[in-house]
Each structure stands twice: as C-alpha cells, then as structure tokens.
C-alpha positions as CSV (number, residue, x, y, z in Angstrom):
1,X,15.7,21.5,20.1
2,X,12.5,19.3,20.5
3,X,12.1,19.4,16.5
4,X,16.0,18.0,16.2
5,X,14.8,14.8,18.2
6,X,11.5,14.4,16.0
7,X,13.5,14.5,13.2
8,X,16.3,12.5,14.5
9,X,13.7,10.0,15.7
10,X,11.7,9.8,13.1
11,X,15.0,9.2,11.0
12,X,16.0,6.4,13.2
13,X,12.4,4.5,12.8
14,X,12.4,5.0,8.6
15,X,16.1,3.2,8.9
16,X,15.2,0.5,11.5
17,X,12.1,-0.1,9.2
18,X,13.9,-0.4,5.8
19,X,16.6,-2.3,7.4
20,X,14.4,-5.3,8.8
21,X,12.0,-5.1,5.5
22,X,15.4,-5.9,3.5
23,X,16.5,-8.9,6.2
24,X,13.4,-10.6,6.0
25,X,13.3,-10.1,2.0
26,X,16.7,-11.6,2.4
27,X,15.2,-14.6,4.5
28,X,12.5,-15.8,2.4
29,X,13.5,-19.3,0.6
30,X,11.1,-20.7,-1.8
31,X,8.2,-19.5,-0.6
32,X,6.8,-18.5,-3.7
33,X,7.1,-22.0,-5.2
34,X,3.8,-24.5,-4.9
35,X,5.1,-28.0,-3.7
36,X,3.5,-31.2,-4.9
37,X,3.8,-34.1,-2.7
38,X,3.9,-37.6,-3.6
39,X,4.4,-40.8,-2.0
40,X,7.0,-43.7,-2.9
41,X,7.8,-47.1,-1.9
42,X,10.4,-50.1,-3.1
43,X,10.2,-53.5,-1.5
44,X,14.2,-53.1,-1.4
45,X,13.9,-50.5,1.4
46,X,12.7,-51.1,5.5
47,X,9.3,-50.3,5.6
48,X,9.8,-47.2,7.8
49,X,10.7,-45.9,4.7
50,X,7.0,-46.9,3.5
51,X,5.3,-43.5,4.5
52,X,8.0,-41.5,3.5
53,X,7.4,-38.7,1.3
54,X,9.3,-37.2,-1.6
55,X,8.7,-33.4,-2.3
56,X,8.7,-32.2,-6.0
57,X,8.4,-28.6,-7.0
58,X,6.8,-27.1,-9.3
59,X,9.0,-23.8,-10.2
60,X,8.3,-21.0,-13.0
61,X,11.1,-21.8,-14.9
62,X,9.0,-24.9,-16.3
63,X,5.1,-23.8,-16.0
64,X,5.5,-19.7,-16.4
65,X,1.6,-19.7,-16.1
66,X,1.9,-20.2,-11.9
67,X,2.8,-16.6,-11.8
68,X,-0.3,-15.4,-13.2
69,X,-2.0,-17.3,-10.6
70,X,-4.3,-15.3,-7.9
71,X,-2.1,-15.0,-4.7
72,X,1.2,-15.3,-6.6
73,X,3.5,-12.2,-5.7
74,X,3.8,-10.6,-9.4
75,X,3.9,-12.2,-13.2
76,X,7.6,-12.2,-13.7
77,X,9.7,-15.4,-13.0
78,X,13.5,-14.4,-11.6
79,X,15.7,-17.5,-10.9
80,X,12.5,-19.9,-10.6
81,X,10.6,-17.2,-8.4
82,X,7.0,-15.4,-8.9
83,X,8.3,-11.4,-8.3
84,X,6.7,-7.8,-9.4
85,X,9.5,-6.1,-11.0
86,X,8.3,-2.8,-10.4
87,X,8.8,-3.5,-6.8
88,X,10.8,-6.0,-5.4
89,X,14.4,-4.7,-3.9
90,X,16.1,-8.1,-5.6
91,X,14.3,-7.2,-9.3
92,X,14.0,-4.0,-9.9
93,X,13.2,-2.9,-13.4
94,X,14.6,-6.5,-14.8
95,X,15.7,-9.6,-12.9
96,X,18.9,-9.7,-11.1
97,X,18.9,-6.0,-10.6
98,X,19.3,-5.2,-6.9
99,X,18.9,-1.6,-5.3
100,X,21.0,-1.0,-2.7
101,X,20.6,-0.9,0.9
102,X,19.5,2.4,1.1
103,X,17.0,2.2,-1.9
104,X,13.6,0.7,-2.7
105,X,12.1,0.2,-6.1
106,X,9.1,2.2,-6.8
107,X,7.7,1.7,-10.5
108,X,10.7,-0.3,-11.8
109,X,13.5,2.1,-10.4
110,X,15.6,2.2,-7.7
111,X,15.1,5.4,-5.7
112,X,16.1,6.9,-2.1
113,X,13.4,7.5,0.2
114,X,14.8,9.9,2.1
115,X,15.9,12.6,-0.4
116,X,14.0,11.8,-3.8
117,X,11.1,14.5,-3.9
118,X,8.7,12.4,-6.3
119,X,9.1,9.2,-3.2
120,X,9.8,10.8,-0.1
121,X,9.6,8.5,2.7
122,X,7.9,5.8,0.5
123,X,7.2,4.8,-3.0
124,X,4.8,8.0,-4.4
125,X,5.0,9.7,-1.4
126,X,5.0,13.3,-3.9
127,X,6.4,16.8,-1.8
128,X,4.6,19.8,-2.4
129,X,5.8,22.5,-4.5
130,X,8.3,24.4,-2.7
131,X,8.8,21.5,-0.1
132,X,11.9,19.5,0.0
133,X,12.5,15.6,1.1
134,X,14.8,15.6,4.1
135,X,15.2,11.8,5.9
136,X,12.0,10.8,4.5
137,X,10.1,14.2,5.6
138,X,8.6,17.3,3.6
139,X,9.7,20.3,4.5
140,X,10.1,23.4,3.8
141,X,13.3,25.4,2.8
C-alpha cells in the first residue's frame, strides 16, 4: 500500500513539474531578442516628449549571427527567436513542430517521459535491461 502512494506521488510531482515547465515556456515573450535603444526628438512635439525613447529590435530573422552569440539559447532562428531544436517543446526537430503536452523533446524528437525506456522520467534517463519505464520510474516486471 505504501509503495502505491510513492508511486502515485511521485507521479503527481513529474506531472505538476512538466505542466508549469510548459506554462512558463508558454509565457516567455521576446526574451531572446537583444533591444537597442535610441532616443528621438522633433521640435513639433511637447518637450515631455523630449526624453522619450523608441525601442528597436534586433531579431534573427535579419542578423542570423545573434544566435551564435554566447548566452543565446541555441543557433536556430524560429519565428525571429534564438531556440535549440533538439530541445525546445515549441521546435522540436524543425521549427513550428510542437510536442504535445505530455511530451518533451530529447535529441530532436518528441518522446513520453513516463513510458519511453531510452528517456524515462527525463531526456536520457536509459532503464536497465530487463527494467521497464512506468510514470517516469524503472522498474522491474
């Protein structure tokens, strides 16, 4: 009975986890892109609008090479955004492809954690021979 609740706890965490990793992937505007600031003034306008500044960005649609840059979060540019293809949820394996809510991408591929026995529980995560992947855990049959 006490090994039913580990399991069905430790279930419920792997869930919970992947479910608020995939709402704050979901949350994340342009984060990625760098922002240039610049500051603009015409004698036709107050002059509270003096020190008002005009944001332009710099995306990886037009300069591809930001991606490359140390910090950026992978080489590839989907819809003017810096991503690693071999594991964002939004990318995986080519731009636009999404895994779905149950899925992560490990190497390119969207996979389950909790069943696949090559990423159980997490992205090469390997069971053991004879062990199986049940929610996320090895185990044996």
């Amino acid at each position: 009975m006490k090994f039913r609740k580990l399991v069905f706890v430790s279930v419920l965490a792997i869930v919970l986890a992947l479910s608020i990793s995939a709402a704050s992937d979901d949350r994340k505007d342009d984060v990625n892109d760098a922002t240039i600031e610049s500051s603009d003034y015409s004698s036709a306008q107050g002059r509270w609008l003096l020190q008002t500044k005009r944001t332009h960005r710099v995306t990886c649609k037009k300069f591809p090479g930001i991606c490359d840059a140390k910090g950026s979060p992978g080489p590839q540019c989907c819809k003017k955004k810096c991503v690693n293809i071999l594991t964002d949820r939004q990318n995986c394996g080519k731009c636009g492809k999404k895994c779905k809510y149950n899925e992560i991408c490990c190497k390119g591929k969207c996979v389950n954690p909790s069943f696949n026995k090559k990423h159980c529980g997490g992205c090469n995560n390997r069971c053991g021979n004879g062990e199986y992947c049940v929610f996320g855990l090895c185990n044996y049959a």
